[in-house]
C-alpha positions as a Markdown table, in Angstrom:
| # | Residue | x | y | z |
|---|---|---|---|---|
| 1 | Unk | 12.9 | 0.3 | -3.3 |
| 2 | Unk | 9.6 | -1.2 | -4.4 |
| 3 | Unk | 6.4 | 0.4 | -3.3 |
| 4 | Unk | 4.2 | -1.8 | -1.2 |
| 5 | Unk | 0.8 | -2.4 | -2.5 |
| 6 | Unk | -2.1 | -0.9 | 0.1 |
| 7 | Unk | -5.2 | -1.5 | -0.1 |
| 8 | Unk | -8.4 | 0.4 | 1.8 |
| 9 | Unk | -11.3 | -0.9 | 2.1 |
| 10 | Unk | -14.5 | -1.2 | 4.2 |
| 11 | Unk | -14.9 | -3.5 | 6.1 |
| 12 | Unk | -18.5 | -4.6 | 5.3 |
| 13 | Unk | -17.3 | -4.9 | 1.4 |
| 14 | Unk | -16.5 | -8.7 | 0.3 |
| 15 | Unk | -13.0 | -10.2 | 0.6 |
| 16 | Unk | -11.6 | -10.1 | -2.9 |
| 17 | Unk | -9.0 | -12.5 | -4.1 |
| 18 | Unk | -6.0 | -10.1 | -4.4 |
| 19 | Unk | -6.4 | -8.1 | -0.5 |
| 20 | Unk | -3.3 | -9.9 | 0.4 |
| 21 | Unk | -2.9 | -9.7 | 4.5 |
| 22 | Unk | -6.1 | -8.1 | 5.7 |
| 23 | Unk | -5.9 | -5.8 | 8.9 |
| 24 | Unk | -8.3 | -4.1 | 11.2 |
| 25 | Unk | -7.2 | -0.7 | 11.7 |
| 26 | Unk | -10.2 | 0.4 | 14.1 |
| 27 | Unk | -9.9 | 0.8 | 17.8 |
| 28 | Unk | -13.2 | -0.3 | 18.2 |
| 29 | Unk | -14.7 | -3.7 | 16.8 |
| 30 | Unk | -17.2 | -2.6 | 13.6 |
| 31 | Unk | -20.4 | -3.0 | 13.9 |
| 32 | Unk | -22.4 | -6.0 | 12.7 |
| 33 | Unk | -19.6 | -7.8 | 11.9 |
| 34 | Unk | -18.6 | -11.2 | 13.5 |
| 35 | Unk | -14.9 | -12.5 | 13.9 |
| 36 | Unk | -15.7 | -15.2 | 11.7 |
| 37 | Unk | -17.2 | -13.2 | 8.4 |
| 38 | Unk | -14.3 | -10.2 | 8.8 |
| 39 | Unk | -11.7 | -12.6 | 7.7 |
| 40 | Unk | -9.2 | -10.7 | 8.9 |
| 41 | Unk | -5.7 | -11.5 | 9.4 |
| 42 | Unk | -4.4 | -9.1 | 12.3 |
| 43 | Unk | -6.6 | -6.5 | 14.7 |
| 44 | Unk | -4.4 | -3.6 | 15.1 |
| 45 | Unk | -6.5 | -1.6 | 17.5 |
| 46 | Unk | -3.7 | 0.3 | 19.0 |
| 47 | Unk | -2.8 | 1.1 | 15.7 |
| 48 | Unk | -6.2 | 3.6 | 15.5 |
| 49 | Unk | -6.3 | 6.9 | 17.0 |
| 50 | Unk | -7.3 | 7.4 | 20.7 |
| 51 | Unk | -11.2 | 7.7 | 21.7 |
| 52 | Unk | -10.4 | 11.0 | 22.6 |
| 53 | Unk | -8.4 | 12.1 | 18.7 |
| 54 | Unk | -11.7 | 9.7 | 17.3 |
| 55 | Unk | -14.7 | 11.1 | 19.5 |
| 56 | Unk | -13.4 | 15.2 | 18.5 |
| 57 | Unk | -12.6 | 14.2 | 15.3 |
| 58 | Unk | -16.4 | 12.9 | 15.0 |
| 59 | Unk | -16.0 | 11.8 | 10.5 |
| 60 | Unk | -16.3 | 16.1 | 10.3 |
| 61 | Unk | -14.7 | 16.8 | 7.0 |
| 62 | Unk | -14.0 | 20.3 | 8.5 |
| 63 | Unk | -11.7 | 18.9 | 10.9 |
| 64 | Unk | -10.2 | 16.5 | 8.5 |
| 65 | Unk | -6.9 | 18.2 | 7.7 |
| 66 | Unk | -6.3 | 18.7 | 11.7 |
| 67 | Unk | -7.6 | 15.2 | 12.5 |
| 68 | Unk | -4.5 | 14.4 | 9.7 |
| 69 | Unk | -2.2 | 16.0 | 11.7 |
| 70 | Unk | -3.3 | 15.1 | 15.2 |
| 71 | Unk | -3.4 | 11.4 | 14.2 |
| 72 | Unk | 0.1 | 11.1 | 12.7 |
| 73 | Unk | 1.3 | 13.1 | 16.1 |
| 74 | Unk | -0.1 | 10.3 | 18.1 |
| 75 | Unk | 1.3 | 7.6 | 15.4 |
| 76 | Unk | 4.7 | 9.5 | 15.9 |
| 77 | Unk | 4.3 | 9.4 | 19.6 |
| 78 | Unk | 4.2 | 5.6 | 19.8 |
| 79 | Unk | 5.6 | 4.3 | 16.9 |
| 80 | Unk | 5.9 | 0.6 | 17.6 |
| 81 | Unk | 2.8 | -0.4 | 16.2 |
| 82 | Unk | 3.2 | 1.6 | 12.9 |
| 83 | Unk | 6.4 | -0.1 | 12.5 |
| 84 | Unk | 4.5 | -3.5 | 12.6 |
| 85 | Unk | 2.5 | -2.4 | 10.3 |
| 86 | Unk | 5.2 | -1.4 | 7.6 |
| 87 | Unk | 7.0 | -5.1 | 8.5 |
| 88 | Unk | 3.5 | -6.8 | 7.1 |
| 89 | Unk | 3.7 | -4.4 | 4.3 |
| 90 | Unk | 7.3 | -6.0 | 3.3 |
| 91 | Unk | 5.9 | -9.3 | 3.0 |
| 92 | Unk | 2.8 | -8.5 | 0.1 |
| 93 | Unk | 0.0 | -6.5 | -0.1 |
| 94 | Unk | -1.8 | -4.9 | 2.8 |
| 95 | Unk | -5.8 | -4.5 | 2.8 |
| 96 | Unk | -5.8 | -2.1 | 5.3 |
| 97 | Unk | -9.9 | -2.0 | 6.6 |
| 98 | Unk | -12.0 | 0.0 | 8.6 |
| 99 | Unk | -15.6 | 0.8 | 9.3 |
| 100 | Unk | -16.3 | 4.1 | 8.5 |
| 101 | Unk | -18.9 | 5.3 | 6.5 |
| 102 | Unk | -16.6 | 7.6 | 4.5 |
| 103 | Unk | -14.1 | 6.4 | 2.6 |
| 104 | Unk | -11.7 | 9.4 | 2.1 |
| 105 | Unk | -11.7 | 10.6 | 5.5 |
| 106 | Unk | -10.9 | 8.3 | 7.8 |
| 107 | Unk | -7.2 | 7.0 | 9.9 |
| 108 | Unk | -6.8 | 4.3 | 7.1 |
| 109 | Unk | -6.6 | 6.9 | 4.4 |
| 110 | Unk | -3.5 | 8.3 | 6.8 |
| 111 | Unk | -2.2 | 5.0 | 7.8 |
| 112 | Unk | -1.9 | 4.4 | 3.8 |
| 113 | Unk | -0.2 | 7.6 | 3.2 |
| 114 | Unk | 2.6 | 7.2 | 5.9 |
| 115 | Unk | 3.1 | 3.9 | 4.4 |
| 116 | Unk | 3.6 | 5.3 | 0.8 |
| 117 | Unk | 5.7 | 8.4 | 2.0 |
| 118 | Unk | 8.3 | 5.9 | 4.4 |
């Protein structure tokens, strides 16, 4: 079977010709950012982890591996909007964005592995 092709990017960077179907992955709307100049496709906010996973987790690379595991818990826990999310995968590639300052650690980094590993 064919991989999909995920992308991850910031939010605040420029659309680029090959993002295929772009989609918010943040509970929370970024920052500075209007509906109009996020050209996004879909907002999948319940597809981010709860304000409670988000608020301990806090960007602390020191929790990062537990924040990993807690996330995907609550992704297995309520799987229908994960599932959505591999369906748009299906079709073409996936920029999957969020507003985070760092870009290793942060649930679009996980979103993209689950993707790659189902």
């Amino acid at each position: 079977m064919k991989q999909p092709k995920i992308i991850i990017r910031r939010i605040y960077e420029p659309v680029l010709p090959d993002d295929g179907m772009r989609v918010l992955v943040d509970r929370l709307w970024p920052r500075g950012i209007t509906r109009e100049s996020a050209k996004i496709d879909f907002w999948m906010r319940e597809i981010g982890p709860s304000n409670a996973l988000r608020q301990w987790f806090g960007h602390d690379q020191q929790r990062w591996e537990d924040f990993r595991t807690r996330y995907r818990a609550e992704l297995e826990a309520n799987r229908e909007p994960f599932e959505r999310l591999k369906t748009l995968c299906d079709t073409g590639p996936v920029t999957l964005l969020f507003a985070a300052r760092d870009i290793e650690h942060n649930n679009a980094v996980v979103l993209a592995e689950l993707l790659a590993e189902k």
